[in-house]
C-alpha positions as CSV (number, residue, x, y, z in Angstrom):
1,X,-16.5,14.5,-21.3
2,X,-14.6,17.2,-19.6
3,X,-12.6,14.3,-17.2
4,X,-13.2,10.5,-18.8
5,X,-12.2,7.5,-16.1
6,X,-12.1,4.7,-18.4
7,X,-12.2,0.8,-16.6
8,X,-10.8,-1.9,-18.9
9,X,-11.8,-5.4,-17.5
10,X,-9.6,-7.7,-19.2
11,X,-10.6,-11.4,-19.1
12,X,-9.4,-15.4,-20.1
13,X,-5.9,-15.0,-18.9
14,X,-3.5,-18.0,-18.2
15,X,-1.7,-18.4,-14.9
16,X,1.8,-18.4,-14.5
17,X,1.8,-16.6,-17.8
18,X,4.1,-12.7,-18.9
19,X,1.9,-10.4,-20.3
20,X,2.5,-7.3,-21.7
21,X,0.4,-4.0,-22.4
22,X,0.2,-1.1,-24.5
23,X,-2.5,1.5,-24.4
24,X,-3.9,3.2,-27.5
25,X,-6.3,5.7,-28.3
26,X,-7.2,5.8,-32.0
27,X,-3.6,5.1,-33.6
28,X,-1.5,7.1,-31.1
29,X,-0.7,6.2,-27.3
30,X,-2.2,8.5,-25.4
31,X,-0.6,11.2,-23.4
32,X,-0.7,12.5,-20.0
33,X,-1.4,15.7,-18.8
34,X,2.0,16.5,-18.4
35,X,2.6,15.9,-22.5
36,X,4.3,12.4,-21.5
37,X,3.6,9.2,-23.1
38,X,3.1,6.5,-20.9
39,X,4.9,3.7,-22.6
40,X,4.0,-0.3,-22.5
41,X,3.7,-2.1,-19.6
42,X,4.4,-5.7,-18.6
43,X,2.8,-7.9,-15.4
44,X,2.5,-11.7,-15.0
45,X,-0.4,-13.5,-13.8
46,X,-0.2,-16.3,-10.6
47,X,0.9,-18.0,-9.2
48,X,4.6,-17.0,-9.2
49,X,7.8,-18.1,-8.5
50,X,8.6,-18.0,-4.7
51,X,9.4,-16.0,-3.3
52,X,7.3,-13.4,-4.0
53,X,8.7,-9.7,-4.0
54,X,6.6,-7.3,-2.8
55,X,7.3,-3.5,-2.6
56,X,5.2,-1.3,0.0
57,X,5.1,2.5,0.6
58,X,2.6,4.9,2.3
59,X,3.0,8.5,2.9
60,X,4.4,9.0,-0.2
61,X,1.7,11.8,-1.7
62,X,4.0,15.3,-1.3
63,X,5.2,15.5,-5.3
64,X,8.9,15.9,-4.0
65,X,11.8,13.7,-5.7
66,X,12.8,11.6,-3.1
67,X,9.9,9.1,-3.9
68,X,10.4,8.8,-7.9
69,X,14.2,8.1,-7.0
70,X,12.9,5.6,-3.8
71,X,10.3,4.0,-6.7
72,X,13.2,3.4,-9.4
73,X,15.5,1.9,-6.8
74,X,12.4,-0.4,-5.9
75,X,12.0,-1.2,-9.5
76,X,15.5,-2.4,-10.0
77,X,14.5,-5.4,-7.6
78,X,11.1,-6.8,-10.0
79,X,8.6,-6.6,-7.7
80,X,5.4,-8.7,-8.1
81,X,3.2,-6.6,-6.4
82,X,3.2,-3.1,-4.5
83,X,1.4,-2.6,-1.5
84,X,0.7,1.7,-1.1
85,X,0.2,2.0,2.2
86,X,-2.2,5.1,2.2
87,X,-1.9,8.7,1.9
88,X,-1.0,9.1,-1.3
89,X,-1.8,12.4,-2.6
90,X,-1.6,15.0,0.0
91,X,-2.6,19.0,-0.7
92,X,-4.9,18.1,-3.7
93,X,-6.0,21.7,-3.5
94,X,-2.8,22.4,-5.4
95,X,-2.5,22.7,-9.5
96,X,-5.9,24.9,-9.0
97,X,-7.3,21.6,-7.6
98,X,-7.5,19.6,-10.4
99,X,-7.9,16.1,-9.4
100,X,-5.8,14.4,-12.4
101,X,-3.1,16.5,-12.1
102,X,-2.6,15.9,-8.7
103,X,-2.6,12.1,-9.2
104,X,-0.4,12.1,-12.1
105,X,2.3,14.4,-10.6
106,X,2.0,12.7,-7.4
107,X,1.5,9.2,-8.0
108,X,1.3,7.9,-11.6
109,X,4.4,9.7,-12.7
110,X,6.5,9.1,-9.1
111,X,5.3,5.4,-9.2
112,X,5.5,4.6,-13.0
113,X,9.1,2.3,-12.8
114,X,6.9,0.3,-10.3
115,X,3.2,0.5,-12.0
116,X,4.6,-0.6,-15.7
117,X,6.0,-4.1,-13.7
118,X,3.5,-5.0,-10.7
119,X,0.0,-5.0,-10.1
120,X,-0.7,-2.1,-7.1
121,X,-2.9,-2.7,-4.0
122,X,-3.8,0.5,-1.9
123,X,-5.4,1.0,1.2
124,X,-7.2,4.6,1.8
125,X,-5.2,6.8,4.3
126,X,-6.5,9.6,6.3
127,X,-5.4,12.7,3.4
128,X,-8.0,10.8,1.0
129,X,-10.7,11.8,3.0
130,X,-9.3,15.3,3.2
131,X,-12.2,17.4,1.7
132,X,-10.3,18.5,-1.6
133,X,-9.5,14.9,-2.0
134,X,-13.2,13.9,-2.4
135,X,-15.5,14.0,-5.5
136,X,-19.2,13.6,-4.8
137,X,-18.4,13.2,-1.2
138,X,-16.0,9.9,-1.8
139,X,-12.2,10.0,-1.6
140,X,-11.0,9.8,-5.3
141,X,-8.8,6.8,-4.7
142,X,-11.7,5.0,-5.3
143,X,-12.0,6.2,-9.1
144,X,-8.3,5.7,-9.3
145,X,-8.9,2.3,-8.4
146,X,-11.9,1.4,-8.7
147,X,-13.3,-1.8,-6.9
148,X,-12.3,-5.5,-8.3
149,X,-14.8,-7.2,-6.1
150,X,-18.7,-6.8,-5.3
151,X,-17.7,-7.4,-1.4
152,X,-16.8,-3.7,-0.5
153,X,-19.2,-1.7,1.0
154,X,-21.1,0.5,-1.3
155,X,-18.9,0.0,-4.1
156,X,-16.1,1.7,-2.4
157,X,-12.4,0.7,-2.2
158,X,-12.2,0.4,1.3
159,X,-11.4,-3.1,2.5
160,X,-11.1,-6.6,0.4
161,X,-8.8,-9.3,0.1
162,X,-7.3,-11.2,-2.2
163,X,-5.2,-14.8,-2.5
164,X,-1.9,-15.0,-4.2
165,X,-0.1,-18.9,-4.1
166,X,-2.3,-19.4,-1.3
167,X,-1.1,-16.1,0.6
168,X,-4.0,-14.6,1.9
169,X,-3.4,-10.7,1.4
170,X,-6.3,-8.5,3.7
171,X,-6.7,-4.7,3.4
172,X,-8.4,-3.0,5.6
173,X,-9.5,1.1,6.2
174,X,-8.0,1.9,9.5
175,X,-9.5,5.0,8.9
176,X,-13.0,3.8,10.2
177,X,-11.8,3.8,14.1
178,X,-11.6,8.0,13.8
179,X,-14.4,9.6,11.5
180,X,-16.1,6.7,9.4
181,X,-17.1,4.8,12.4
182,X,-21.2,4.2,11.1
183,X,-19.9,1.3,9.1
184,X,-16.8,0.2,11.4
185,X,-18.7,-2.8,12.7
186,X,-19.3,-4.1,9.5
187,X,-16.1,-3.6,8.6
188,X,-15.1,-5.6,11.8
189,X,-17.6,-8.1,11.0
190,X,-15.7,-8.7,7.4
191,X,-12.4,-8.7,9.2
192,X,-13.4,-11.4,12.0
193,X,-14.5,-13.7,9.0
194,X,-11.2,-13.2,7.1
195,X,-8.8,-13.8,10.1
196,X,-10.9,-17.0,10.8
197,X,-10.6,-18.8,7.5
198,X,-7.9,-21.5,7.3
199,X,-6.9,-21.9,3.1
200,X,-3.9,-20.2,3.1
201,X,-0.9,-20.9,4.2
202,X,-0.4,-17.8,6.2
203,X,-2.0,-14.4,6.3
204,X,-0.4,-10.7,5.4
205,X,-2.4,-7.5,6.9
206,X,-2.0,-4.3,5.7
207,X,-4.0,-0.8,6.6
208,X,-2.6,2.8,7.1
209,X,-2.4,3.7,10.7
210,X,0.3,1.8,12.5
211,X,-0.7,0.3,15.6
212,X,2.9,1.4,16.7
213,X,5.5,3.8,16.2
214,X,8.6,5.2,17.6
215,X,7.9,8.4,15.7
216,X,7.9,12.4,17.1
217,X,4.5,12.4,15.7
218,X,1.6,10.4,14.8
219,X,3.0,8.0,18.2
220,X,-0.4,7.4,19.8
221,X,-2.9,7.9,16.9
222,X,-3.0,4.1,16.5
223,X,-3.5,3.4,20.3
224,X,-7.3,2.0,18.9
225,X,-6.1,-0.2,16.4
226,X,-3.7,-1.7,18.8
227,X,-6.7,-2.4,21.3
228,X,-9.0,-3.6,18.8
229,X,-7.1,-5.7,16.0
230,X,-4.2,-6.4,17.5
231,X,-5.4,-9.0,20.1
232,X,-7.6,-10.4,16.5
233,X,-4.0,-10.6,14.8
234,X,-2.3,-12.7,17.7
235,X,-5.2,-15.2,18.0
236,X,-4.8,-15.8,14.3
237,X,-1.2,-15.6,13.9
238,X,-0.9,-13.2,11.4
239,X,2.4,-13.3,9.7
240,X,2.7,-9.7,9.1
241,X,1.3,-6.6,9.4
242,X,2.1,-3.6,7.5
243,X,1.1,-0.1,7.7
244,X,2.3,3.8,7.3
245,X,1.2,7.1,8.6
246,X,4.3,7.8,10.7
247,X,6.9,9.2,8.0
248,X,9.5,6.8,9.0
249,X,10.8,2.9,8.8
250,X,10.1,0.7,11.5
251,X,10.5,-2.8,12.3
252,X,8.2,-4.4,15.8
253,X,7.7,-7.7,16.9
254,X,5.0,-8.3,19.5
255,X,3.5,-11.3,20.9
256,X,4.7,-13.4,18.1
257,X,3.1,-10.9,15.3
258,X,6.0,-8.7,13.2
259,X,4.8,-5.6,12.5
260,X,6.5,-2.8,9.6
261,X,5.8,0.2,9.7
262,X,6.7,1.6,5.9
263,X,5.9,5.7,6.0
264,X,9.3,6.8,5.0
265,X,8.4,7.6,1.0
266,X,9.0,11.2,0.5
267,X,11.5,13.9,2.0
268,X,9.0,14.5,4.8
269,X,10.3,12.3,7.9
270,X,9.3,12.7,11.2
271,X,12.2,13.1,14.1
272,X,12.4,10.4,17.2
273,X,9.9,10.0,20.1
274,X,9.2,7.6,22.5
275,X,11.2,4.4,22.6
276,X,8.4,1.1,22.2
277,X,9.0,-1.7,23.9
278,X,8.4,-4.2,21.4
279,X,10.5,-2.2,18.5
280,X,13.5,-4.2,17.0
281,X,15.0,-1.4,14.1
282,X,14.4,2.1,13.4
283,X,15.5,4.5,10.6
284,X,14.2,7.8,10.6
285,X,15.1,9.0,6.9
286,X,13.7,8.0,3.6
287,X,13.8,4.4,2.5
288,X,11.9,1.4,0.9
289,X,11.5,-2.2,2.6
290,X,11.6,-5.0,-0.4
291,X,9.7,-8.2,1.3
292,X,9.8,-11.6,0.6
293,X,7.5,-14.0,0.7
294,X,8.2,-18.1,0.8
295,X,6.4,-21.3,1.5
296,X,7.4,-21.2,5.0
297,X,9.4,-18.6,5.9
298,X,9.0,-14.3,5.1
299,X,12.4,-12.1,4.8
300,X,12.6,-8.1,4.5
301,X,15.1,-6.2,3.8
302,X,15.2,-1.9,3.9
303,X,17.4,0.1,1.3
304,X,17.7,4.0,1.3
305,X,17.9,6.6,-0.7
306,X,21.8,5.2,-2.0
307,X,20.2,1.8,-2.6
308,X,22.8,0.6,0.8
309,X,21.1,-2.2,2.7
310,X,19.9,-0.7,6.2
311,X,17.8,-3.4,7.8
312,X,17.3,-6.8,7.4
313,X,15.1,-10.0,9.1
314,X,14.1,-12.9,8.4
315,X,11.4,-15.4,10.3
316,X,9.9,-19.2,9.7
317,X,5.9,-19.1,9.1
């Protein structure tokens, strides 16, 4: 076929356990469009060694070099997981529109120190659902990634959860609140039921529109996410919330909820705007946050783009 997706489920592994991966076509590794060879990959099952080290980006879709150099810095730490924060292919109507080439110049190449260590989690921004970003009317994301449970609504990426030593990781599509709203309250339903649970030991949130931001732009598109989940994340004491769509680094706290704002992946950073109350650090230029995660306790820690420590925080669970 003129554009195979293939979907390899692989099954009967041990926890705690280093695997590595190699893929082959016939008797050759297969290439990518650009002529490169992918290479082999490693990643290691759960539960892991605490803490856990988790990488997280959004806005990070441009093609420029700032977020291969941010991604091979990020690398350099291990991460067990990356968290991409949405938007991450913009302008898809670019290489004549072909949908491969845009993700492999934009994402797979850029985020290849990163992929070939760590398991990724997305959540859909607001540029997948821009119309060259589709394919049959759904963003492609969701062939990228294609679903891992049956919970998401009709087979669409678009919110789900998962549990890593007990940590209860939710994703959700902040994207429903501005032009998906006919299945928002379903979505909201879902959420309500997550938030309530009590088998973790402490819960980690992540979407693409920040609730807040200090940025020059973007400032107030999250002003209904802050009204409706916001109030859901302080009555559950949700450890941490992370998001993008304002092209800078951001560190909030607010009514006992810490908040990081993690858009600052590319060379495309928005200037200051209006001082937040609630906002602890800010650093408007291009950087990665490296969090970790403990029994009791979460740190995080920003680097940029000379690998030079800019932030750093650290609070008990």
């Amino acid at each position: 076929p003129a554009d195979p997706i293939h979907h390899v489920r692989v099954e009967d592994l041990q926890p705690g356990t280093n695997y590595q991966y190699e893929v082959v076509v016939g008797n050759s590794e297969p290439q990518l469009l650009t002529g490169k060879s992918w290479g082999k990959g490693q990643f290691r099952t759960q539960p892991f060694d605490f803490p856990i080290k988790i990488g997280a980006l959004g806005d990070t879709g441009f093609g420029d070099k700032v977020t291969p150099e941010l991604t091979r810095l990020m690398a350099l730490h291990e991460p067990d997981m990356y968290l991409a924060l949405g938007d991450l292919v913009y302008w898809m109507h670019q290489y004549d529109g072909d949908v491969f080439m845009n993700w492999t110049q934009k994402y797979f190449l850029p985020f290849q120190p990163v992929l070939q260590q760590a398991p990724h989690y997305p959540t859909i921004g607001n540029h997948e659902y821009d119309e060259a970003a589709r394919r049959d009317g759904f963003p492609t994301l969701n062939m990228m990634f294609p679903v891992f449970t049956d919970e998401n609504f009709r087979g669409q990426r678009s919110w789900y959860d998962f549990m890593i030593n007990n940590i209860h990781f939710i994703c959700v599509n902040s994207q429903h609140f501005y032009s998906h709203g006919y299945i928002r309250q379903e979505q909201e339903d879902w959420l309500d039921a997550q938030l309530a649970r009590t088998d973790s030991r402490y819960k980690v949130v992540f979407f693409h529109v920040a609730p807040f931001n200090s940025g020059a732009v973007h400032q107030w598109d999250g002003i209904y996410v802050a009204e409706t989940w916001v109030p859901k994340f302080e009555q559950h004491n949700v450890a941490l919330v992370l998001s993008g769509h304002a092209h800078l680094y951001e560190r909030l706290l607010k009514n006992g909820v810490h908040y990081i704002v993690s858009g600052a992946g590319s060379e495309t950073i928005y200037g200051e705007g209006e001082s937040i109350e609630h906002s602890l650090f800010r650093y408007y230029g291009p950087c990665y946050p490296l969090i970790e995660l403990y029994e009791n306790k979460i740190r995080v820690q920003a680097f940029d783009l000379e690998n030079q420590l800019i932030d750093e925080a650290e609070w008990e669970i």
